[in-house]
BAFI-3210 file (N, C-alpha, C; in Angstrom, 3 decimals, decimal comma, padded with zeros to 6 digits):
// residues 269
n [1|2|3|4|5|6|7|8|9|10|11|12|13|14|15|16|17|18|19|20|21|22|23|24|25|26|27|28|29|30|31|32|33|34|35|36|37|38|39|40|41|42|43|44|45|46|47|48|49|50|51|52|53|54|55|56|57|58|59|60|61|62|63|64|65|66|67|68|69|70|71|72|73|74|75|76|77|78|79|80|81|82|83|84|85|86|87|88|89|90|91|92|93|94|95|96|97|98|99|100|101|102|103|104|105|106|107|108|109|110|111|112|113|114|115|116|117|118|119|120|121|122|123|124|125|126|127|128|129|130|131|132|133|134|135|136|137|138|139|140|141|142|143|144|145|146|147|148|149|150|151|152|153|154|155|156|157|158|159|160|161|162|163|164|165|166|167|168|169|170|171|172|173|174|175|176|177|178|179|180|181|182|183|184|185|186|187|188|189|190|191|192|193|194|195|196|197|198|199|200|201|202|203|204|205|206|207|208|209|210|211|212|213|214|215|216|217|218|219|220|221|222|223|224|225|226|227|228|229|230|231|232|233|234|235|236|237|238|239|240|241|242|243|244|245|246|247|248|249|250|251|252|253|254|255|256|257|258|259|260|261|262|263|264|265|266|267|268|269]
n.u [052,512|052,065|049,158|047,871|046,799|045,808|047,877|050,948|053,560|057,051|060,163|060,484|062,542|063,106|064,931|064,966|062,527|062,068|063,736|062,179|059,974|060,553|061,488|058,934|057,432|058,709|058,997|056,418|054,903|051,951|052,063|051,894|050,638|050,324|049,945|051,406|053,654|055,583|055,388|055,840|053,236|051,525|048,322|046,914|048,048|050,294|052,823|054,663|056,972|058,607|059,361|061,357|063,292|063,959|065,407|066,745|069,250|070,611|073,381|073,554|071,665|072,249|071,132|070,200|070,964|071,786|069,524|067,452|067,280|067,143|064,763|062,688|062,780|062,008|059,607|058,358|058,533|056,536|056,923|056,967|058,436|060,620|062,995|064,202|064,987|065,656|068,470|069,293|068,606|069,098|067,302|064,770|062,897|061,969|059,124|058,088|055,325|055,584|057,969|058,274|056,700|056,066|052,663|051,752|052,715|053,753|054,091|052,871|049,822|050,220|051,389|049,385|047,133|048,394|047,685|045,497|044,950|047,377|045,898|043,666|044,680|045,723|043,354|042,060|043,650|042,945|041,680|040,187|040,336|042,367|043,462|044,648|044,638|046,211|045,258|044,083|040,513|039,404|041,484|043,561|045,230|048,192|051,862|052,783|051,115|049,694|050,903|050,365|047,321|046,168|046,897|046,798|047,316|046,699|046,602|048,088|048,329|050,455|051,967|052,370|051,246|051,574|049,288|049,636|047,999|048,038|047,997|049,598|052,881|055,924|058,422|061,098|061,389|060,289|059,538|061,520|061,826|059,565|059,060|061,056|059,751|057,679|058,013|059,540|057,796|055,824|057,894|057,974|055,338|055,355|056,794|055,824|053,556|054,891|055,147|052,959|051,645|053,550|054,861|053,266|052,567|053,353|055,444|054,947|056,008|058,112|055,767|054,522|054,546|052,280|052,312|050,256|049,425|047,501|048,730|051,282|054,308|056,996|059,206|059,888|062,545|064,092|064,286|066,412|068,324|066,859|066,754|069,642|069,981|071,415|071,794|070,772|073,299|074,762|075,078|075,026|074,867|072,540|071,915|069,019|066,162|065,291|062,779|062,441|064,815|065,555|065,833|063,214|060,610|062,170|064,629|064,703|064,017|066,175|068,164|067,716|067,458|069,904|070,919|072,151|072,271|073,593|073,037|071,124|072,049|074,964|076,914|079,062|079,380]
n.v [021,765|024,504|025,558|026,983|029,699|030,812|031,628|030,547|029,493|029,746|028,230|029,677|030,887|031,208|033,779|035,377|035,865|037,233|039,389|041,082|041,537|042,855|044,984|045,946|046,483|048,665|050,126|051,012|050,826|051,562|054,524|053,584|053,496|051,584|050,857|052,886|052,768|053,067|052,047|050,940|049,624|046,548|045,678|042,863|040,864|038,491|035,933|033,775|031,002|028,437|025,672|023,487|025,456|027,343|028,886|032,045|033,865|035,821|037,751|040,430|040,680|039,073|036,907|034,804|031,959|029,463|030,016|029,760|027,171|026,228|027,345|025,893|023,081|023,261|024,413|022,007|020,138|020,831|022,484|025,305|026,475|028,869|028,781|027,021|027,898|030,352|030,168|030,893|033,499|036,617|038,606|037,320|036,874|039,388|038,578|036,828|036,736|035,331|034,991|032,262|030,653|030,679|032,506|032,744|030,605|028,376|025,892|023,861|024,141|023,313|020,708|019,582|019,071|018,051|014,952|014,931|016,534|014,817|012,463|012,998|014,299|011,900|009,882|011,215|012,022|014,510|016,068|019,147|019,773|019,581|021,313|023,157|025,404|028,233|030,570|031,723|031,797|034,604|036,049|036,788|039,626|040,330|039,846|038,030|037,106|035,500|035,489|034,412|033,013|030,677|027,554|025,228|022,311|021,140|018,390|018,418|016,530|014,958|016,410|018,456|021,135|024,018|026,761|029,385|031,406|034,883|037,395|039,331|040,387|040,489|041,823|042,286|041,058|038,643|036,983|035,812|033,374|032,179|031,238|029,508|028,042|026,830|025,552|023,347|022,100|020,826|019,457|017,825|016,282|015,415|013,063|011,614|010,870|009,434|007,300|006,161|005,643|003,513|000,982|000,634|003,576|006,292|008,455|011,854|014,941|018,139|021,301|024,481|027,053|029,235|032,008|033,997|037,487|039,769|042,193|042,740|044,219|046,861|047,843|051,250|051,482|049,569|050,118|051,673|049,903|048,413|049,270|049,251|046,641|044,178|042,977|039,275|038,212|038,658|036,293|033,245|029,986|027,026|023,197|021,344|021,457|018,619|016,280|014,082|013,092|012,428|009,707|009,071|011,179|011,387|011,789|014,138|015,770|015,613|016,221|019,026|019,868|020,225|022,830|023,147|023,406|021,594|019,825|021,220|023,440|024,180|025,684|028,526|030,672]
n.w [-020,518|-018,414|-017,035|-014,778|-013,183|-015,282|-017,467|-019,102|-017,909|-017,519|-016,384|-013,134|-011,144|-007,445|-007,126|-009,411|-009,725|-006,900|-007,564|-009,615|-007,963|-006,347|-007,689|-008,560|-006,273|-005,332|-006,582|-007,884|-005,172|-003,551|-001,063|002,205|005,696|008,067|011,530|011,567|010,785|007,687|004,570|001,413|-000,959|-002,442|-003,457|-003,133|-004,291|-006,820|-006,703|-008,495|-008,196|-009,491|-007,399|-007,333|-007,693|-004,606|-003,597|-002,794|-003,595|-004,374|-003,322|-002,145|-000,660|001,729|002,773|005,897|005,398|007,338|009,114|007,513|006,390|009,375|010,619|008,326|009,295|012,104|011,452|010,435|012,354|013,821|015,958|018,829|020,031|021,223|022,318|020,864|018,192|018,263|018,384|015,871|015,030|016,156|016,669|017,245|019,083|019,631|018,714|020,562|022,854|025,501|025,881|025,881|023,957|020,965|019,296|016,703|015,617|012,646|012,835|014,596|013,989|011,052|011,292|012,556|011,006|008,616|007,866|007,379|004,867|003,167|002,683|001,718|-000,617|-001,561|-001,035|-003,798|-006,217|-008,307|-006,019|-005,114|-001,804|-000,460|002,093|004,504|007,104|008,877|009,598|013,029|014,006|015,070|016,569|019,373|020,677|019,851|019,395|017,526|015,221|013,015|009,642|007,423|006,023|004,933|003,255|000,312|-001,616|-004,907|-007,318|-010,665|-013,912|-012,862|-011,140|-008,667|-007,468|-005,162|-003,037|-001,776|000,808|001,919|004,416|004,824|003,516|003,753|001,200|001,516|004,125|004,528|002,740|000,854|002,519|003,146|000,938|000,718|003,088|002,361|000,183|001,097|002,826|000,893|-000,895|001,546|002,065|-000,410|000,043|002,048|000,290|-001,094|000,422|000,856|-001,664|-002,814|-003,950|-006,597|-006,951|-009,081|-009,032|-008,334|-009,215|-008,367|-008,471|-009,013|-006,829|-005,588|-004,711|-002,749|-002,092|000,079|001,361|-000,489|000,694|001,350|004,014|004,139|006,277|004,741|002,012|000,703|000,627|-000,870|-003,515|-004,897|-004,636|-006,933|-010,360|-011,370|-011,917|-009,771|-007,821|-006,326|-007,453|-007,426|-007,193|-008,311|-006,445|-005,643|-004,094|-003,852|-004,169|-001,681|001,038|002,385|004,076|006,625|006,348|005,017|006,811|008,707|007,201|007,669|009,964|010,789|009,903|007,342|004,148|001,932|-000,336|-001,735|-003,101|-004,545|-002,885|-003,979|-002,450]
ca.u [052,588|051,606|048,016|047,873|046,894|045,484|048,895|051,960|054,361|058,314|060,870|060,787|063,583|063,060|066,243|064,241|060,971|062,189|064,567|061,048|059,382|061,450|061,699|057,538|057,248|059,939|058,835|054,942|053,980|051,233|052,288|050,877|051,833|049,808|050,703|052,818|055,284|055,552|056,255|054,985|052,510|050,521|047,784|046,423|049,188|050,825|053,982|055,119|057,824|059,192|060,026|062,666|064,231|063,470|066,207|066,738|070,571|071,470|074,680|073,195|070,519|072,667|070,128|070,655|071,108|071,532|068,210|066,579|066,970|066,907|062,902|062,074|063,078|060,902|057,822|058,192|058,945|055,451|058,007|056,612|059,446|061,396|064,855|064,633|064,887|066,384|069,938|069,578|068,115|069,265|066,196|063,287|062,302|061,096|058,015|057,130|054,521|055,975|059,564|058,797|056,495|055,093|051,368|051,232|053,956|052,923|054,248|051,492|048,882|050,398|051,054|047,842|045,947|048,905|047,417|043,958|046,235|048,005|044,566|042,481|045,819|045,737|042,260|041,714|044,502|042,132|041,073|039,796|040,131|043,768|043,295|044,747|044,240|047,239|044,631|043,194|039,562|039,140|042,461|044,215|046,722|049,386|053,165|053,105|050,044|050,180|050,939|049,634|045,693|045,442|047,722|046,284|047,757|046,485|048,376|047,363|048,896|051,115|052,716|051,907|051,739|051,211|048,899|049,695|047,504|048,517|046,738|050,427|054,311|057,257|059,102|062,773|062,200|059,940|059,174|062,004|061,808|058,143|059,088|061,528|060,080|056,537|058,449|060,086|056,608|055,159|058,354|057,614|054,225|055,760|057,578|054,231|052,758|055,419|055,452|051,424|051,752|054,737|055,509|052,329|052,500|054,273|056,231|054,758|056,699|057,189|055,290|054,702|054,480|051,224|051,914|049,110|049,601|046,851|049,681|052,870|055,368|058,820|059,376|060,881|063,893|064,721|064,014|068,055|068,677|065,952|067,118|070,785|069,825|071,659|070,785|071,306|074,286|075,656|074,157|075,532|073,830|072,603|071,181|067,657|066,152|064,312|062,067|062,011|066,639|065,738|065,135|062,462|060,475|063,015|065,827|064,779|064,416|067,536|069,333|067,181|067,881|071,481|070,967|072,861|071,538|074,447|072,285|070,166|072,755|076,616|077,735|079,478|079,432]
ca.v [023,183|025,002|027,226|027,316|031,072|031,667|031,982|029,870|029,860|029,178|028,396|030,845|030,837|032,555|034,800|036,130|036,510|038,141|040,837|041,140|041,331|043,813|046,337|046,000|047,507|049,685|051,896|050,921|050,497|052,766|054,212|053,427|053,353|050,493|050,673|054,049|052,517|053,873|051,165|050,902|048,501|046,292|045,071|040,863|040,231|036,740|035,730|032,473|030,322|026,718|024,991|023,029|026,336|027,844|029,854|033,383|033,545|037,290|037,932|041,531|040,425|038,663|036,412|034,122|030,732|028,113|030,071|029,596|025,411|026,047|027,487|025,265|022,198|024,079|024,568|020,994|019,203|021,267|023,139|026,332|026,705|030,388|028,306|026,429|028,764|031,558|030,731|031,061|034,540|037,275|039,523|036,914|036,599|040,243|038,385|036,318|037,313|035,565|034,610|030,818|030,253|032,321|032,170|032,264|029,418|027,367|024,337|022,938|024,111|022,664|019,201|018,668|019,128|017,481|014,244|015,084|016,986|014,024|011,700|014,125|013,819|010,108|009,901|011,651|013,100|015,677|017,180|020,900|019,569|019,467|022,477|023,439|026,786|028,634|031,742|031,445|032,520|035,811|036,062|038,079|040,614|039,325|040,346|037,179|037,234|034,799|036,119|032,987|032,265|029,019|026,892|024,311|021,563|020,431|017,945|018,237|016,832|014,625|017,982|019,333|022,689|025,072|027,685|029,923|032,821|035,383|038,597|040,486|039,795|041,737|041,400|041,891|040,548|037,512|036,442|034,802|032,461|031,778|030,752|028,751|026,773|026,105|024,198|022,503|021,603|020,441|018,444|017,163|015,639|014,219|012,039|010,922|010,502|007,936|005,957|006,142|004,698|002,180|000,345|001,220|004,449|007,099|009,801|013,244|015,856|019,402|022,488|025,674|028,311|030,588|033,143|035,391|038,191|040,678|043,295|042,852|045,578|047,385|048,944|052,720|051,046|048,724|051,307|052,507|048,896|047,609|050,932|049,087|045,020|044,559|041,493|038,533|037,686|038,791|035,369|032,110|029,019|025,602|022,226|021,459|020,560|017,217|016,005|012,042|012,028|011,949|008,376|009,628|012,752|012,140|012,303|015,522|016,889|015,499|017,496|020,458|019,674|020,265|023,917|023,155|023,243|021,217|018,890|021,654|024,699|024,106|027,045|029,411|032,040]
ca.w [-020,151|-016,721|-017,024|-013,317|-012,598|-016,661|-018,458|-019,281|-016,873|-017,635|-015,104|-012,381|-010,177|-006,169|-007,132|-010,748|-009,564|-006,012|-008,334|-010,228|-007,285|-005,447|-008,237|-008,509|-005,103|-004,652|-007,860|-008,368|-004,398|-003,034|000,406|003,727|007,291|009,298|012,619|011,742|009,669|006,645|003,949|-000,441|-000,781|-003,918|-002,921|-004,138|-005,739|-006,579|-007,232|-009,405|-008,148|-009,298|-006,239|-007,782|-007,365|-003,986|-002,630|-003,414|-004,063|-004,193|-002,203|-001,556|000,586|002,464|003,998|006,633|005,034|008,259|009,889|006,122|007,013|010,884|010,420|008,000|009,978|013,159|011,268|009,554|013,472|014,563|016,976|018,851|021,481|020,976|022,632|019,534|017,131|018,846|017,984|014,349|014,659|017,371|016,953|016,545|020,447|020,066|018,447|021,440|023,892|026,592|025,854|025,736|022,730|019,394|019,664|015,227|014,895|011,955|013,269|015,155|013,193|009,921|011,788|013,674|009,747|007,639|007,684|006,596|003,689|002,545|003,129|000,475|-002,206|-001,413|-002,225|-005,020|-007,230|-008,227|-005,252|-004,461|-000,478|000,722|002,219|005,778|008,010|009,707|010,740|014,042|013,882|016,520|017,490|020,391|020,130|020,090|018,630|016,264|014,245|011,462|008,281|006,414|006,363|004,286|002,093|-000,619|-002,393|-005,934|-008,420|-011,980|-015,117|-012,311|-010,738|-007,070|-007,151|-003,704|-003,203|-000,341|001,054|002,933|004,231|004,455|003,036|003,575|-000,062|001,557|005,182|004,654|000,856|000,698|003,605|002,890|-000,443|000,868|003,826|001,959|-001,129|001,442|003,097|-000,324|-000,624|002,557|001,430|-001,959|000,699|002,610|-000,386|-001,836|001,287|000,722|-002,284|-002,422|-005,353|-007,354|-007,193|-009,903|-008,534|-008,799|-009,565|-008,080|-009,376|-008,982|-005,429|-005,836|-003,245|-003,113|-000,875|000,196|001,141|-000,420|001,106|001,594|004,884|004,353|006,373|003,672|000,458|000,451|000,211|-001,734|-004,780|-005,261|-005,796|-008,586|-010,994|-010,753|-012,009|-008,543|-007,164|-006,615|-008,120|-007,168|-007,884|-008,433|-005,397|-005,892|-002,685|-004,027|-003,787|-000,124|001,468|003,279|005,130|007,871|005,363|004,499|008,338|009,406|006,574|007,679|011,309|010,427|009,454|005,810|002,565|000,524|-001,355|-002,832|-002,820|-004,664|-002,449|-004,329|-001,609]
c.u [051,684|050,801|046,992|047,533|046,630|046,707|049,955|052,724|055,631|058,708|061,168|061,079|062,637|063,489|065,683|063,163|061,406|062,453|063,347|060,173|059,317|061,130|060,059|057,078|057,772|059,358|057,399|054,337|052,928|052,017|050,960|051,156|050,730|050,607|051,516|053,574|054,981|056,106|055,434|054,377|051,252|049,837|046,938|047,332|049,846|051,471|054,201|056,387|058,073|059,831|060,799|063,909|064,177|063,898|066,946|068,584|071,450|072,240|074,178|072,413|070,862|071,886|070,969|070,313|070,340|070,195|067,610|065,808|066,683|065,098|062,527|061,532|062,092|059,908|057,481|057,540|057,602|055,812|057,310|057,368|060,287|062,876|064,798|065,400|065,572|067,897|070,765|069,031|068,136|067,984|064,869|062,521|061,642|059,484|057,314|056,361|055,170|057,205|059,443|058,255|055,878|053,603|051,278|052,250|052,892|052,756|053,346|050,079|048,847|050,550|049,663|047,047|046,637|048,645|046,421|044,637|046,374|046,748|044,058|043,526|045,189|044,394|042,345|042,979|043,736|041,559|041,461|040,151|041,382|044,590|043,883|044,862|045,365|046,626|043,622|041,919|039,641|040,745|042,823|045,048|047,363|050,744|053,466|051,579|050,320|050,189|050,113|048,249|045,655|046,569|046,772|047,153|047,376|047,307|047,169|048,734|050,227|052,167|051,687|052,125|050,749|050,698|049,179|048,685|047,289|047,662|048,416|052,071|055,059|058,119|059,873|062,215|061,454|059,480|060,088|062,233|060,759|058,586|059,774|060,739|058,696|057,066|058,867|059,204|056,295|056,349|058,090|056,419|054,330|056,056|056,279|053,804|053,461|054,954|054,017|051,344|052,362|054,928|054,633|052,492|053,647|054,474|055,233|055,841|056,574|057,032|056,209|054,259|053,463|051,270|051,464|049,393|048,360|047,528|050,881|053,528|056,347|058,636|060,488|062,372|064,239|064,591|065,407|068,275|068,378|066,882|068,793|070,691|070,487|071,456|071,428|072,254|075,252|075,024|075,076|074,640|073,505|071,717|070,017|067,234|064,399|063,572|062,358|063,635|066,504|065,147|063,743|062,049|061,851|063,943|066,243|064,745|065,177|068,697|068,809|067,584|069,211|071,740|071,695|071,785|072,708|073,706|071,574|071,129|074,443|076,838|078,704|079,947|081,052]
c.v [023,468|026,133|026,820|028,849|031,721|031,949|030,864|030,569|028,963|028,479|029,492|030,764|031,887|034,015|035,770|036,693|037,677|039,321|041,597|041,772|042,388|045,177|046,694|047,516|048,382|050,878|052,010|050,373|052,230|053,032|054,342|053,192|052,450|050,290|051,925|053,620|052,504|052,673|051,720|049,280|047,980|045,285|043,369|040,792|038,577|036,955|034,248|031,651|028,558|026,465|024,150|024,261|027,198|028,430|031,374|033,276|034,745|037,749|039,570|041,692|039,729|038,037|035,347|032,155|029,284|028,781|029,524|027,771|025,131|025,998|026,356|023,831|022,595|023,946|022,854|019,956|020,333|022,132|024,637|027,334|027,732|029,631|027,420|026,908|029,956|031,787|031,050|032,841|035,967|038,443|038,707|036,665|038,142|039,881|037,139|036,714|036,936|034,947|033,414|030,507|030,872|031,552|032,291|031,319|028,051|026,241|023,628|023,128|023,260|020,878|018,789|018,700|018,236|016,123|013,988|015,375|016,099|013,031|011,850|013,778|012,447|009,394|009,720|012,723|014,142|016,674|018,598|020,937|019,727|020,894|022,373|025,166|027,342|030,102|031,218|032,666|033,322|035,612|037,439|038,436|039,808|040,021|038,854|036,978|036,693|035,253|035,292|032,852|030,966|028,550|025,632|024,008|021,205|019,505|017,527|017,740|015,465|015,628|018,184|020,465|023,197|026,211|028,202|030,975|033,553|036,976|039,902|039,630|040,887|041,120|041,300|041,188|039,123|036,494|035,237|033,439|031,639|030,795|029,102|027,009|026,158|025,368|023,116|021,562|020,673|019,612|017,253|015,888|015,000|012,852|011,084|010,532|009,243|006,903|005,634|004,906|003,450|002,128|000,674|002,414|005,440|008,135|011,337|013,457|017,561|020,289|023,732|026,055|029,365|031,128|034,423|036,103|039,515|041,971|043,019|043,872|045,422|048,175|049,940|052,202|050,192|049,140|051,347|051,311|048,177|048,349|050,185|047,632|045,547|042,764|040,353|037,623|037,633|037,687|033,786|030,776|027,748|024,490|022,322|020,913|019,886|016,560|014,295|011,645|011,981|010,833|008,326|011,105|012,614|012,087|013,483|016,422|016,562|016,642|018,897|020,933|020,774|021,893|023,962|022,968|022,878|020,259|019,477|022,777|023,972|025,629|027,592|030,874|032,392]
c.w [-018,970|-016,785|-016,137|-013,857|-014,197|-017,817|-018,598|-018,607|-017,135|-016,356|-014,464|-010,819|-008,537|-006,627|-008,123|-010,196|-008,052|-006,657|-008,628|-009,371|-006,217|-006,238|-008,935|-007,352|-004,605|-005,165|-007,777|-006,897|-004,132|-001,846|001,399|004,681|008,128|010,132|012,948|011,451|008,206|006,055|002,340|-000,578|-002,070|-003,150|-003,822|-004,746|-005,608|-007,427|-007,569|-009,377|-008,571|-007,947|-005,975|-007,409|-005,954|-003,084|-003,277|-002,789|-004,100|-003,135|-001,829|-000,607|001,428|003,646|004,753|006,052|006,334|009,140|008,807|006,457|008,146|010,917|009,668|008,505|011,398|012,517|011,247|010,991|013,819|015,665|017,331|019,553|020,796|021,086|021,306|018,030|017,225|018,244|016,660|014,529|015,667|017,770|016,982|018,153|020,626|019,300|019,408|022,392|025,506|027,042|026,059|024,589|021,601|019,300|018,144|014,836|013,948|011,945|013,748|014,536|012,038|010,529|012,061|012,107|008,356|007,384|006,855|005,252|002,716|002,131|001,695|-000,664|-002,318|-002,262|-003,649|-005,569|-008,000|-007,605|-005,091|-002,894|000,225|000,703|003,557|006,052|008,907|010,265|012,035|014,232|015,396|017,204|018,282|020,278|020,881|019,225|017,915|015,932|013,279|010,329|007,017|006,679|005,934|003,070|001,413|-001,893|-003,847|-006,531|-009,523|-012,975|-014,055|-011,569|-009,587|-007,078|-005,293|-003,825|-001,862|-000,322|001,709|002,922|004,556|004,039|002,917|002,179|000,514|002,847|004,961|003,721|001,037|001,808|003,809|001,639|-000,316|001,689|002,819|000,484|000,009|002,110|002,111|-000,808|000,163|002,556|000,134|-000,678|001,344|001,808|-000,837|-000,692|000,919|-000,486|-002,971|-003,866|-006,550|-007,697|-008,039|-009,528|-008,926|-009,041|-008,924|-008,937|-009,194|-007,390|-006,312|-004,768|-003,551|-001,498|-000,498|000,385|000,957|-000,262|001,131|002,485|004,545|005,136|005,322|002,427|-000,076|-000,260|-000,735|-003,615|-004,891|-005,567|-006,889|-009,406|-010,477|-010,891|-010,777|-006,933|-007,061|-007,125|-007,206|-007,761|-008,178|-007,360|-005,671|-004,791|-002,930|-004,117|-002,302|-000,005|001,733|003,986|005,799|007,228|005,461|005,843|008,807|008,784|006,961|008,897|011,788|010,367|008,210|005,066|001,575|-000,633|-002,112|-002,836|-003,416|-004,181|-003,194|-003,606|-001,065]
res [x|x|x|x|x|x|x|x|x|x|x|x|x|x|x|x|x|x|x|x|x|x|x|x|x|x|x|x|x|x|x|x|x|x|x|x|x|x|x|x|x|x|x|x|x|x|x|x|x|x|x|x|x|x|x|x|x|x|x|x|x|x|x|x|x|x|x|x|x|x|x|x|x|x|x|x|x|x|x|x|x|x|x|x|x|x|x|x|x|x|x|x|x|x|x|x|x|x|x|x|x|x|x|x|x|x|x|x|x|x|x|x|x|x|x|x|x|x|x|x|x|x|x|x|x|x|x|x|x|x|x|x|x|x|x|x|x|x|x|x|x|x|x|x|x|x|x|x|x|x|x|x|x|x|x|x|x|x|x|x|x|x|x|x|x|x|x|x|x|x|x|x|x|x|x|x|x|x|x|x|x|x|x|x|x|x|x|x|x|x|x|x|x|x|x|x|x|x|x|x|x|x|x|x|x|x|x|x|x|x|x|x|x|x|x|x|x|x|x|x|x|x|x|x|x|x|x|x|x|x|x|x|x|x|x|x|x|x|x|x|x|x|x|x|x|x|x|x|x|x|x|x|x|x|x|x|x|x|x|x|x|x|x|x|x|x|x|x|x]
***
């Protein structure tokens, strides 16, 4: 049993905990307008995902799927370049400063530290240490500002779980995409880790997603929308997604490459 975070913790799907997650802040946020935008907002909060499960599935939210694998595949490849990324997303170049690269892209931050990362696991299957930093101390305005401060790995019990921690989270525009690419990260590092340890070594297993958020919100534009979700039977399903049926890391960023998700997703849509 999983008493991560003080309690027992079932299986908890993206698609459950988002619904959960959604109808938290919609009814029980405070309001507040940072910046002059008016959104409802809970503040420290953390949300509980299996990362076996890590795609939010509700045909109402009609998210964008092939960006979902396009980003993840970008952060994974250390990628900071806007033309990369651009053609999965027709509005996301209004967050570059100077239309060639996003000054909070997690990609190069999370590469240049993912070694040390894997190193510290490698070590010691116990460690407090495999820790990396996606805030840049004193930063300059800027129109991408990292949302993420610090992610940390543990593996207890033979299980990797992910701690994320973030100082803001949009519930509808960026939860689920977070949710998504950092399992796929922490996949990512099962894979390093096998090659690490070869024939000796016994498979982890993945955990749990601790995403702690200092402001989780709903922008006032997305309220109408947020107030009709309906459960989640109006969802399509899929496999379990396993990090150790891929050959290899580059297994797993070639299929990401691709912009599909059939190996973890029986489309239903």
């Amino acid at each position: 049993m999983d008493n991560i975070g003080g309690k027992l913790n079932g299986c908890k799907t993206a698609s459950d905990v988002w619904l959960k997650l959604l109808d938290e802040v919609y009814y029980r946020g405070n309001l507040v307008s940072p910046r002059g935008l008016k959104s409802k907002e809970i503040l420290a909060n953390t949300t509980v995902v299996d990362m076996k499960f890590p795609v939010v599935t509700n045909k109402d939210r009609d998210l964008g799927y092939r960006f979902m694998a396009a980003e993840a595949y970008w952060i994974l490849s250390g990628n900071n370049k806007l033309r990369d990324i651009q053609p999965y997303s027709p509005i996301i170049d209004m967050f570059s400063d100077d239309g060639v690269f996003f000054f909070g892209a997690y990609g190069p931050r999370i590469v240049d530290q993912l070694t040390y990362v894997v190193d510290a696991l490698y070590r010691d299957q116990n460690t407090r240490q495999a820790v990396l930093t996606i805030w840049r101390p004193n930063p300059r305005e800027s129109r991408d500002i990292p949302c993420t401060i610090s992610v940390q790995w543990v593996i207890r019990d033979n299980v990797i779980h992910c701690i994320d921690t973030m100082r803001s989270s949009d519930v509808w525009l960026g939860w689920p995409y977070d949710v998504f690419n950092f399992s796929m990260l922490t996949g990512y590092i099962m894979l390093l880790l096998r090659r690490k340890f070869t024939n000796i070594y016994k498979p982890i297993s993945l955990g749990n997603l601790y995403l702690t958020a200092g402001s989780q919100h709903l922008y006032e534009n997305n309220w109408k929308a947020a107030s009709i979700i309906t459960p989640t039977n109006n969802a399509f399903t899929y496999k379990e997604f396993d990090p150790l049926s891929f050959r290899d890391e580059n297994d797993l960023l070639d299929h990401l490459k691709k912009g599909l998700l059939p190996d973890i997703l029986n489309d239903q849509r």
